[in-house]
PAFIDREN-195996 format. One record per atom (N, C-alpha, C, O, CB): x negated, y, z; residue in one letter. Coordinates in steps of 0.2 Angstrom, whole numbers, plus 5000, padded with zeros to 4 digits. Each point is the difference from the previous one (the first is absolute). Glycine has a CB too. Layout:
N
XYZA/...
***
This chain:
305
498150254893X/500649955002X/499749945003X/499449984999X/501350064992X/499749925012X/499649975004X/500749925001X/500650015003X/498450125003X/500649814991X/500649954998X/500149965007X/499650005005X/500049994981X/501049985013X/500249975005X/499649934998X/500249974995X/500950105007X/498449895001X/499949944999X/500649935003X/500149954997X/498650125002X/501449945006X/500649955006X/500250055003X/499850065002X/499649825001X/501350084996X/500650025006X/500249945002X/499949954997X/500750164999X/499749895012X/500349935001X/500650055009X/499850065002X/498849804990X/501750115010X/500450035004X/499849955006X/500049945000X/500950124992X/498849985013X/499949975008X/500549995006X/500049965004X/498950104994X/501749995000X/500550005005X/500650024995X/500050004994X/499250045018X/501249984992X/500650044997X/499850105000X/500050045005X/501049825001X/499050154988X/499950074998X/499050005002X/499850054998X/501750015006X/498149904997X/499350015002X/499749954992X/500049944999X/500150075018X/499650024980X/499649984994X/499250014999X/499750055002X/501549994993X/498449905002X/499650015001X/499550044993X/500349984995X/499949935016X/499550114988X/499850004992X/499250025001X/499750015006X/501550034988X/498549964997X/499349955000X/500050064995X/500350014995X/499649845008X/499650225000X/499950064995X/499549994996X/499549975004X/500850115003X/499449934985X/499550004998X/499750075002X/500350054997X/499949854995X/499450115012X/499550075000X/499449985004X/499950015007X/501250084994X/498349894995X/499649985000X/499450035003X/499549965002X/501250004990X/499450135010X/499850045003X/499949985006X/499549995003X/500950064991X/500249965008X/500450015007X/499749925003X/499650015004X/501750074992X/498849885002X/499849935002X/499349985002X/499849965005X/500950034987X/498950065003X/499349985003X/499950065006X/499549995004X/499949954983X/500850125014X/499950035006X/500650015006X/500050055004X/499150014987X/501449905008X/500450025005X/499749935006X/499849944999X/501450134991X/499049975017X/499849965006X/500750005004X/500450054999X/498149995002X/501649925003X/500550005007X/500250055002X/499550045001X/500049885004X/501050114994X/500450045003X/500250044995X/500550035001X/499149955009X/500150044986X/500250044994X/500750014996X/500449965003X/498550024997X/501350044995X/500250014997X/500550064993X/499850055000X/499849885009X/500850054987X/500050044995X/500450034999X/500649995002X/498949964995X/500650114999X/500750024998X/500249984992X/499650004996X/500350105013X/500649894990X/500549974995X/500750034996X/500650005001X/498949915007X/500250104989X/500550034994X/500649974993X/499850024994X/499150055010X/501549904998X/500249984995X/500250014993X/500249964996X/499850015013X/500150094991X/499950014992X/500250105001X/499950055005X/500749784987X/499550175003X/499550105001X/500650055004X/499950065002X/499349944981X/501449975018X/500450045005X/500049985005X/500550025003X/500050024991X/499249925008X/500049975005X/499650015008X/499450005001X/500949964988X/500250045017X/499350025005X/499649965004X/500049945001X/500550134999X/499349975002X/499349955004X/499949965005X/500350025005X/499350054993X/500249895002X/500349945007X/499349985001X/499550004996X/501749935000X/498650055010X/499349995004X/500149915000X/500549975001X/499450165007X/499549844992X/500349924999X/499449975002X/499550034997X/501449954993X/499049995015X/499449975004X/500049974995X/500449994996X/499550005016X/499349984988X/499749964996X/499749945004X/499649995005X/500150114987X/500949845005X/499949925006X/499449984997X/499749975004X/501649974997X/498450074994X/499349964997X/500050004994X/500550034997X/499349915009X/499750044991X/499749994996X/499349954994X/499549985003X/501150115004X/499549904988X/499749974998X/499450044995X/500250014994X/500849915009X/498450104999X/499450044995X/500049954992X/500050014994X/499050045020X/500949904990X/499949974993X/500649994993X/499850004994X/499449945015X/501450054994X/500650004994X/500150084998X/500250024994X/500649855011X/499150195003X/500150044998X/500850035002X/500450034997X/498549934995X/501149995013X/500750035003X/499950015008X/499649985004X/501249954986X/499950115010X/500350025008X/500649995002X/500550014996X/499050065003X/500649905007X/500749965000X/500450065005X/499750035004X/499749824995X/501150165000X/500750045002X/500349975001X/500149964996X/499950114999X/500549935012X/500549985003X/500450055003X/499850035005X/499649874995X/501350114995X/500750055000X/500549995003X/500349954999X/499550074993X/500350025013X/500749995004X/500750024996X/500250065002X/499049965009X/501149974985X/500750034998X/500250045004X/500449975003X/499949954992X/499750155007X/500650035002X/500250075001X/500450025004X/499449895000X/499750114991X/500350054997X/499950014990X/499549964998X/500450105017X/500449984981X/499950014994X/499549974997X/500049954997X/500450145004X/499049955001X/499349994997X/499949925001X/499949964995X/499650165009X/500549865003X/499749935001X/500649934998X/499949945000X/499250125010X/501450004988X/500449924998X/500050004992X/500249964997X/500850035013X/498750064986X/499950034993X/499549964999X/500049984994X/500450135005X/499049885005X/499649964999X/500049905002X/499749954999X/499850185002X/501049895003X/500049925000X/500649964994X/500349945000X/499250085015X/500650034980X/500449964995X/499449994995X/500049964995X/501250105006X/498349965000X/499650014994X/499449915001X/499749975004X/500450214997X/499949804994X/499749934995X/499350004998X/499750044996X/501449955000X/498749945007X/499250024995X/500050014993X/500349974995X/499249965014X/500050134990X/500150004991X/500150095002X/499750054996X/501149804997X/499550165011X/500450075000X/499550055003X/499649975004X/501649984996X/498850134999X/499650015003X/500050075005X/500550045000X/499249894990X/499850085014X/500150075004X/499750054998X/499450004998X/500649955011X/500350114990X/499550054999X/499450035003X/499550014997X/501550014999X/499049995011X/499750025002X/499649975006X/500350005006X/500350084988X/499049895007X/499649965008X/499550025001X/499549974998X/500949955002X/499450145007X/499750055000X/499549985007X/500350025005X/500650074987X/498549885008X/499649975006X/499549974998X/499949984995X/501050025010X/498849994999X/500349995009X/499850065005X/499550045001X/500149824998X/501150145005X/500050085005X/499949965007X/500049955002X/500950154991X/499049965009X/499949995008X/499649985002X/499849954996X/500950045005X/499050015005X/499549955002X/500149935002X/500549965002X/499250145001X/499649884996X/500249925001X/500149995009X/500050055004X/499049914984X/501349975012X/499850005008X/499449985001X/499649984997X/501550005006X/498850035005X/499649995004X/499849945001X/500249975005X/500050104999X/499349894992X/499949955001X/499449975006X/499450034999X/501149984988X/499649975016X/499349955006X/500149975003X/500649975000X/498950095003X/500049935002X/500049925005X/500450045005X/499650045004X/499249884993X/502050065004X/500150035007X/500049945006X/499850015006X/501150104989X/499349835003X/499949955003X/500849974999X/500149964995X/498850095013X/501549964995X/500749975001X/500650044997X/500350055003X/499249915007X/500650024985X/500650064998X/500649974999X/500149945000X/499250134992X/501249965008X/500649994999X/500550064997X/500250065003X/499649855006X/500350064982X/500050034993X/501049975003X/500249955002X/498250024986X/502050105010X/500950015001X/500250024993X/499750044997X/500550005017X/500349934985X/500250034995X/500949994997X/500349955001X/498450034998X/501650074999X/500650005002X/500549994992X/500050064997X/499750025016X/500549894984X/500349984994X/499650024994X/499549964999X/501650045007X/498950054990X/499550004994X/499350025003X/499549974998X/501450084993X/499149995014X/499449995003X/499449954999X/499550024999X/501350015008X/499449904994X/499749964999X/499550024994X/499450015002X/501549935003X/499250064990X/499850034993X/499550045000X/499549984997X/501450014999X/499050075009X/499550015002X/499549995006X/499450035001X/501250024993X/499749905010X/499649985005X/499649945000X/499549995004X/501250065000X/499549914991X/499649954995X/499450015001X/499649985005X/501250014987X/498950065001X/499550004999X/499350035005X/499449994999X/501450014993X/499650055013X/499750005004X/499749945007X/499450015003X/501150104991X/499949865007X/500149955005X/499549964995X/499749965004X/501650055004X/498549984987X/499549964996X/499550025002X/499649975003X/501049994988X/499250115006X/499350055002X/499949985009X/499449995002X/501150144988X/499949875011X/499950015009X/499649925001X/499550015003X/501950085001X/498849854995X/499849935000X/499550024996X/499750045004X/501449884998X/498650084994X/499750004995X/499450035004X/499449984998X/501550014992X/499150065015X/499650055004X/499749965005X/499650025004X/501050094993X/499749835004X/499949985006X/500649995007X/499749995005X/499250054989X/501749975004X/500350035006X/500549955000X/500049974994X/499850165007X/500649845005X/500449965003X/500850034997X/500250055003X/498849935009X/501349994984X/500650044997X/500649955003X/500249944999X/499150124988X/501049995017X/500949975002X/500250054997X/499950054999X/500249905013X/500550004984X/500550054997X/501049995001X/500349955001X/498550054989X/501350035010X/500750035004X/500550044993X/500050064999X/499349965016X/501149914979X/500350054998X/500850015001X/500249945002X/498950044993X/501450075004X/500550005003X/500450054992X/499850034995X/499849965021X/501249974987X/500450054995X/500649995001X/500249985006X/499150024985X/501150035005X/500949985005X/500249964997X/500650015002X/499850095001X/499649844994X/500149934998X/499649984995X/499650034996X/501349985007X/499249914997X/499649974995X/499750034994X/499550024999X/501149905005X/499850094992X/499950014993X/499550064999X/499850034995X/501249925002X/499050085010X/499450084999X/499449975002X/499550045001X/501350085002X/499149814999X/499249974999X/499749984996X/500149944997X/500050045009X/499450074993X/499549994992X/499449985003X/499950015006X/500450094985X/499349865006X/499250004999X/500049965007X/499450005003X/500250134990X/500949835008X/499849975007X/499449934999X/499849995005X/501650065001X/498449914989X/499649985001X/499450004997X/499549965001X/501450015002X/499050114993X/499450025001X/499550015006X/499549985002X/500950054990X/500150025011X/500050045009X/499849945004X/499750015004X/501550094996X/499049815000X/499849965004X/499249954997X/499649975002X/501950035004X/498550034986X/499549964999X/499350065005X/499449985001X/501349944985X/499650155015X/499350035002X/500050015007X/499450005002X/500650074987X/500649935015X/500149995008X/499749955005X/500149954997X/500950104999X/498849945009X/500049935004X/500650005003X/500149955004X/498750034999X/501750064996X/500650005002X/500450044999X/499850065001X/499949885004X/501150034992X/500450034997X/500650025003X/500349955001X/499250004991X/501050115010X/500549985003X/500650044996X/499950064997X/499449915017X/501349984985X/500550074995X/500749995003X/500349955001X/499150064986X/500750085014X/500550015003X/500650034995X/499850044996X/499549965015X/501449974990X/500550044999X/500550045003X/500249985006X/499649954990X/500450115001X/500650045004X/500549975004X/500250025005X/499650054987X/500549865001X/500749985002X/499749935003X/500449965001X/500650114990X/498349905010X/499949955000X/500149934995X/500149945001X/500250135009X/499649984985X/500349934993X/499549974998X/500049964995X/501050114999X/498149935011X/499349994996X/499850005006X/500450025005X/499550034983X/499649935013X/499449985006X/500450055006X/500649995000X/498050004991X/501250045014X/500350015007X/500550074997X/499950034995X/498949935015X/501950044995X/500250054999X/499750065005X/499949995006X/501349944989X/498750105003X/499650085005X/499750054995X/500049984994X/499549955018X/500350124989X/499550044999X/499249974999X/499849945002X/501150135005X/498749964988X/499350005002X/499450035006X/499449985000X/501050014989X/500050055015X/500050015007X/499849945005X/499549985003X/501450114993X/499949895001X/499949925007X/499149954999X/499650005004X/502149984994X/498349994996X/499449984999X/499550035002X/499649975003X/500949994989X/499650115007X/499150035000X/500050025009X/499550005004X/500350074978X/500749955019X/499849995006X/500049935007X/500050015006X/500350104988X/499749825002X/500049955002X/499149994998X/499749965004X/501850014996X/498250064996X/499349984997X/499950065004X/499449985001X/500649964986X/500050095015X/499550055004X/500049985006X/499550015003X/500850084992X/500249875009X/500249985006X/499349954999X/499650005004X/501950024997X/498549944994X/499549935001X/499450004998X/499749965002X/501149994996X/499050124997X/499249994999X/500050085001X/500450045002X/499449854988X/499550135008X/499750064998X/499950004992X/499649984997X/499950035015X/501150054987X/499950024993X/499750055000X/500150055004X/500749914992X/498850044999X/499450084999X/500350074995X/499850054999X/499049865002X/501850044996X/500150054994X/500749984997X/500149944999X/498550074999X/502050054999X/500649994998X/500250024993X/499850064998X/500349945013X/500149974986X/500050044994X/500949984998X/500349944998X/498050054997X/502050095005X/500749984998X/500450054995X/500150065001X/499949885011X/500350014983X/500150034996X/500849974997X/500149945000X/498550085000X/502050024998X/500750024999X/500350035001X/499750055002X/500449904998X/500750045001X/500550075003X/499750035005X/499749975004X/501449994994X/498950135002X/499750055004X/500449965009X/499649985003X/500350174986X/500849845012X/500149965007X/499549945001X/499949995006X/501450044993X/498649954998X/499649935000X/499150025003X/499849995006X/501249954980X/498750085011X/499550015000X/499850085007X/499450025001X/500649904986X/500650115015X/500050055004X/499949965007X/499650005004X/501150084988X/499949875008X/500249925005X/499450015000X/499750045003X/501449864995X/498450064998X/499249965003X/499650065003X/499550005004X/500349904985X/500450155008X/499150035004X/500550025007X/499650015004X/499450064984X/501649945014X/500349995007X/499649935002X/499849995006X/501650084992X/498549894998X/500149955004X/499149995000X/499849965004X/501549984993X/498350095001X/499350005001X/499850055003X/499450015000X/500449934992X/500550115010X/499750075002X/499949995008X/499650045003X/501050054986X/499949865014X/499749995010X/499549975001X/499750005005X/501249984999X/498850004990X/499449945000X/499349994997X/499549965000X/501449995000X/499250144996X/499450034997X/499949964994X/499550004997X/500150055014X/500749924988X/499749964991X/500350044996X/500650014999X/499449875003X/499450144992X/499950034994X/500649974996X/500149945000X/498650085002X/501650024996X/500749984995X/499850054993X/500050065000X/501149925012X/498749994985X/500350034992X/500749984998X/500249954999X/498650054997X/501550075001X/500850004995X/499550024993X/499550034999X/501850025011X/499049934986X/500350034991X/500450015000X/500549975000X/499249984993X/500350145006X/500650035000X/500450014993X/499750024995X/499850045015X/500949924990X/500650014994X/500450064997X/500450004996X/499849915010X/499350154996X/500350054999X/500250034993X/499849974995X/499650025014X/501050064989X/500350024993X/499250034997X/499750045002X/501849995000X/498549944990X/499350034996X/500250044994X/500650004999X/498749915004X/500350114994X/500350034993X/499449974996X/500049964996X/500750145007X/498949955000X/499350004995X/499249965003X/499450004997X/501350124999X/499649875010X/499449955001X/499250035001X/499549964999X/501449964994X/499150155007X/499350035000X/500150065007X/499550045002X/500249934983X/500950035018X/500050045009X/500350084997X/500250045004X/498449895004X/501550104983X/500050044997X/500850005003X/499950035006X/499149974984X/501450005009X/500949984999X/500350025008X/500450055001X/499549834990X/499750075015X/500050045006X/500549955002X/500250005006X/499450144991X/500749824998X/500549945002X/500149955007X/500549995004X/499250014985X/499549985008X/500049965006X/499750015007X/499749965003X/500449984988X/499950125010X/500050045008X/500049955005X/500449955000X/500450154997X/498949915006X/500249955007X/499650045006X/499550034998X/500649834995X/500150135014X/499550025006X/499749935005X/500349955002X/500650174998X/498549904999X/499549955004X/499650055006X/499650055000X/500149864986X/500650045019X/499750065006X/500150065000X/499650045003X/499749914997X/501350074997X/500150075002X/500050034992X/500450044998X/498949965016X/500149984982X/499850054995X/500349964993X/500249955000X/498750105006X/501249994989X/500249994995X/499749954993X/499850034996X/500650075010X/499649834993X/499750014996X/500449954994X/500649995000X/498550055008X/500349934986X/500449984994X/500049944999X/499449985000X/500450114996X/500749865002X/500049935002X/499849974995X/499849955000X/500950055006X/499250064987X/499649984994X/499449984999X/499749974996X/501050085000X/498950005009X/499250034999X/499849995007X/499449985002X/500850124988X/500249915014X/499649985008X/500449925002X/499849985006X/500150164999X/500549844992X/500049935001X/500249944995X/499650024995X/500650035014X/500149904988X/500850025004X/499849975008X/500550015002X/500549984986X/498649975017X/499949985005X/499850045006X/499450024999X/500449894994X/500350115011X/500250045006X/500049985005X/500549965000X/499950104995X/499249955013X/500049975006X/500850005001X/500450034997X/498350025007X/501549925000X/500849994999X/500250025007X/500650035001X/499549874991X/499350105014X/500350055007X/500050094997X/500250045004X/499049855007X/500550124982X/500050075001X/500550034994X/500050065000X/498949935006X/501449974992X/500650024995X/500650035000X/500049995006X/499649944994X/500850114999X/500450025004X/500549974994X/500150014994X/499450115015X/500949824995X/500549954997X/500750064998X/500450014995X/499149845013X/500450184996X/500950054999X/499950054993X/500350014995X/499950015022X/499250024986X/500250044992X/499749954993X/500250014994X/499350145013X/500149794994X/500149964996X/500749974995X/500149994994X/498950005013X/501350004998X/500849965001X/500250064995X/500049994994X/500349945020X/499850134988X/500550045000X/499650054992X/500450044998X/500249955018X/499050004982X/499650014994X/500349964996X/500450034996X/498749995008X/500849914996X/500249964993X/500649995001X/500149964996X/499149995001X/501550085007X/500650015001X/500250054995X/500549994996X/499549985016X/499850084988X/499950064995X/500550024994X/500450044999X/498649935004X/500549964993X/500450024994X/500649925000X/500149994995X/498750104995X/501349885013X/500649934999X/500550034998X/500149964996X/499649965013X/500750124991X/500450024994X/500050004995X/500449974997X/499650065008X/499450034993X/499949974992X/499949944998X/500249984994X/499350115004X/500149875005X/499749954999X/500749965001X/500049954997X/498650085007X/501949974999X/500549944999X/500650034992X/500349964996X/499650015021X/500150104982X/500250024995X/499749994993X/500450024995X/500050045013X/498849934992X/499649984994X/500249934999X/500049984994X/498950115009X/501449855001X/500049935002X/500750014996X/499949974995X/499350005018X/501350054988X/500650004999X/500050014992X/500349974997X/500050075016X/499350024984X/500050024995X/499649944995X/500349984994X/499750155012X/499449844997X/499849944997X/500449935001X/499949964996X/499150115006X/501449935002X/500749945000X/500350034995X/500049954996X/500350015017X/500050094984X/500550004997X/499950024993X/500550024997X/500149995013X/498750004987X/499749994996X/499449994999X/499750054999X/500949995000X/499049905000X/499549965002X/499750024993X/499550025000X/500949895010X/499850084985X/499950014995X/499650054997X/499649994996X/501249965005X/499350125002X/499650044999X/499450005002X/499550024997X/501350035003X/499149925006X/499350015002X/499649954996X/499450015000X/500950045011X/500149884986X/499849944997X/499750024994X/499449994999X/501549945005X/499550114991X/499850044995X/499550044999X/499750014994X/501249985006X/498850045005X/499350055003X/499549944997X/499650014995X/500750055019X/500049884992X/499249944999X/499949974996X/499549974999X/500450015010X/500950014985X/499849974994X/499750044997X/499649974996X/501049975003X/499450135001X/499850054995X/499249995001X/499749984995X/501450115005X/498649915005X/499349995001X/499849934998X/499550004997X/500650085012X/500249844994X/499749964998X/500049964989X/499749964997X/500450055020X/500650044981X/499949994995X/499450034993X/499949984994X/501250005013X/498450084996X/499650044997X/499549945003X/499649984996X/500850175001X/499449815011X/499649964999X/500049934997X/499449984999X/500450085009X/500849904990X/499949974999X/499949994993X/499749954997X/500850055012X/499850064987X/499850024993X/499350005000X/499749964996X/501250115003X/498749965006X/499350034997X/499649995006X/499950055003X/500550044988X/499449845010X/499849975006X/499149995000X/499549975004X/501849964997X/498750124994X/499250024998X/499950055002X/499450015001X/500449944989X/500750105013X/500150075004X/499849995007X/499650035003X/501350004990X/499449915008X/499949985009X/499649985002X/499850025006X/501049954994X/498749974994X/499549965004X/499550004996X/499749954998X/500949995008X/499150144993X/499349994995X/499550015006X/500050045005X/500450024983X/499149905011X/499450005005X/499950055001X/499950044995X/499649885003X/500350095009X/499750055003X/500750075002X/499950055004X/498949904988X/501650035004X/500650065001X/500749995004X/500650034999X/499049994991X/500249935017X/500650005004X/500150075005X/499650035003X/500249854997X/500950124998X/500150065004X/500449985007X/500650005002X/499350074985X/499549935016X/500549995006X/499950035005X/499749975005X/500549944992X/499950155003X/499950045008X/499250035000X/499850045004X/501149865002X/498850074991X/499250015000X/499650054997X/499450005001X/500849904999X/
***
């Protein structure tokens, strides 16, 4: 089990929280992340890992509310706990010196593009960053993103925050004016499909983080399918990051379209009894809180490892 150290809320439905998994902390890098289980009937959800701390022994999670699972978790308080946090998966990203980048990111997005836009500065490279969402309140993390950028630009859908437009518009005003060597865009499959149209006349390298559906987080499940250049591959184990001119955004789209049914009928079921699933995670964090010599005996974290 694995305790909640902090929660605090970043947006409306977007929560951030502070995992102890002490593991995971000292070997997780940029771009990675984990799957999350919230108590034993519960399913699996894939959750970038914004960072971490080796030394306290935490990993920081930032939740979008909007379906079952991730609004089950964002009721949940520090003190309380997860059953299951299973990582770090996927490969890291590509970290080097490309020279000029410019790091997109599109409402929770952010959360994973953070850490990497730090990796990227930290390598040496020139970081413009460009974030967008469909109004104010879906901007998270925006003044970390400008403490790491030499420039910041954020757009809204309805115009209620920094420019009204697209992340399009910006980044193709920054192409216009410099030479960028390198893109890295990450949110809604429309959003990040827009940028590599918008880099593919100009031959600049565009990386996406694809969002695809997971289960099991090891390529076994077959979930998360995606086509890269034609061929098939796995967003758990061959990415989740993928050249973005070679993606095929349509059977992506029409993948995680799939199950939205169940998935709004699992939502409905949890609106109109929340309680049950509440009852799961007390049942789990009441045997830890009981018997918190279970949880944190040296040497016996169990977390994913």
């Amino acid at each position: 089990m694995f305790e909640i150290v902090q929660a605090a809320w970043l947006a409306e439905n977007v929560k951030r929280f502070e995992i102890a998994a002490p593991r995971i902390a000292r070997k997780q890098r940029a771009g990675q992340f984990v799957i999350v289980r919230i108590h034993e009937h519960g399913e699996r959800i894939p959750l970038t890992i914004a960072g971490s701390d080796p030394e306290r022994g935490t990993i920081t999670l930032i939740v979008q509310g909007v379906g079952k699972t991730t609004r089950l978790m964002n009721s949940l308080e520090p003190g309380q706990f997860l059953l299951d946090v299973v990582g770090p998966l996927g490969l890291p990203s590509e970290i080097r010196r490309y020279g000029t980048v410019a790091v997109i990111a599109g409402g929770v997005g952010t959360a994973i593009a953070l850490p990497i836009a730090q990796a990227l500065r930290e390598a040496g490279n020139r970081v413009h960053a460009i974030l967008g969402a469909r109004t104010r309140g879906l901007i998270i993390l925006e003044d970390e993103v400008r403490e790491v950028a030499v420039e910041l630009c954020v757009t809204t859908d309805d115009g209620s925050y920094g420019r009204r437009g697209v992340v399009t518009d910006p980044l193709g005003e920054l192409i216009d004016a410099e030479e960028i060597d390198f893109v890295l865009a990450i949110g809604p499959i429309p959003m990040m499909r827009a940028v590599a149209e918008a880099t593919r006349p100009h031959g600049i390298p565009t990386t996406v983080s694809l969002n695809s559906i997971m289960v099991d987080g090891t390529g076994m499940c077959g979930g998360c399918r995606v086509v890269i250049g034609g061929e098939p591959r796995f967003a758990c184990v061959d990415g989740p990051e993928f050249d973005a001119h070679l993606v095929d955004f349509e059977i992506l789209s029409q993948r995680n379209a799939m199950y939205r049914s169940g998935e709004r009928a699992a939502l409905e079921r949890f609106e109109q009894h929340p309680e049950r699933d509440l009852g799961e995670v007390e049942h789990v964090c009441r045997l830890a809180l009981s018997h918190p010599e279970l949880v944190h005996l040296p040497g016996k974290e169990h977390d994913g490892q």
